[in-house]
C-alpha positions in Angstrom: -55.8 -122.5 -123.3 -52.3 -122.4 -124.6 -50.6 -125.3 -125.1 -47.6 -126.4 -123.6 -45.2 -127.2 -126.9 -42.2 -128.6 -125.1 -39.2 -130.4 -126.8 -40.5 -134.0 -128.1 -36.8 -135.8 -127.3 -35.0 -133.1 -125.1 -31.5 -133.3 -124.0 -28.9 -131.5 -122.1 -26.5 -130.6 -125.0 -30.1 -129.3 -127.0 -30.7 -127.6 -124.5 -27.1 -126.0 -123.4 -27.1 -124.9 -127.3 -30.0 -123.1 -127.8 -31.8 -125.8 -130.5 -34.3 -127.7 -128.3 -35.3 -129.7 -131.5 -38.8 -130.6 -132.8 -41.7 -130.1 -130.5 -44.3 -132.1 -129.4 -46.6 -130.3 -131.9 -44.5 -130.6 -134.5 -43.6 -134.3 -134.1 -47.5 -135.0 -133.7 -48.5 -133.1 -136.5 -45.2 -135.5 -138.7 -47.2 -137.9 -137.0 -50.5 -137.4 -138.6 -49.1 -136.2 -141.5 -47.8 -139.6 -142.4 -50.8 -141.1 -142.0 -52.8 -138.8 -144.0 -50.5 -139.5 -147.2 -49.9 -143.4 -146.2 -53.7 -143.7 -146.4 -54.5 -141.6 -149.6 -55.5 -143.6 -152.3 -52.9 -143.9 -155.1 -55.1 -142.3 -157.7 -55.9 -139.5 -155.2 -53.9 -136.0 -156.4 -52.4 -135.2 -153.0 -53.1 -131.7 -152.1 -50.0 -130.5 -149.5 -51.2 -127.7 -147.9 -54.2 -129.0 -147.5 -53.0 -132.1 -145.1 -50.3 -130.1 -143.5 -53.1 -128.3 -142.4 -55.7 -131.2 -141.5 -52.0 -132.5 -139.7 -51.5 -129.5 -137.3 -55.1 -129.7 -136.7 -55.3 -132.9 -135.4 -51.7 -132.6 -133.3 -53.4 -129.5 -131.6 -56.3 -131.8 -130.8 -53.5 -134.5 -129.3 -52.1 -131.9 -127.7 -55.0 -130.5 -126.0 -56.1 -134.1 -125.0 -52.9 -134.4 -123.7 -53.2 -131.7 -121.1 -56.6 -133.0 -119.8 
């Protein structure tokens, strides 16, 4: 199923331009991402691709949820 990655804030003059802004996906996955790091312990050596990853994985999931 593809998922429908629309604008997450859309407006008239973003979309008059050409520059929708960030996506749903993307502001999901900013989303998650934030939580991943918030909740890391401090000791923990934070590995960056590794949540961006995890981050995008579990936006996709919102998003698919979302469409149910």
């Amino acid at each position: 199923m593809k998922l429908k990655n629309h604008p997450a804030f859309p407006t008239h003059e973003a979309k008059d331009s050409g520059r929708a802004g960030i996506t749903t996906l993307d502001y999901f996955a900013a989303k998650a991402m934030q939580s991943l790091v918030d909740t890391a312990p401090e000791e923990y050596e934070l590995d960056y691709d590794d949540i961006a990853k995890t981050a995008y994985k579990q936006a996709k999931a919102m998003m698919r949820e979302r469409q149910t």
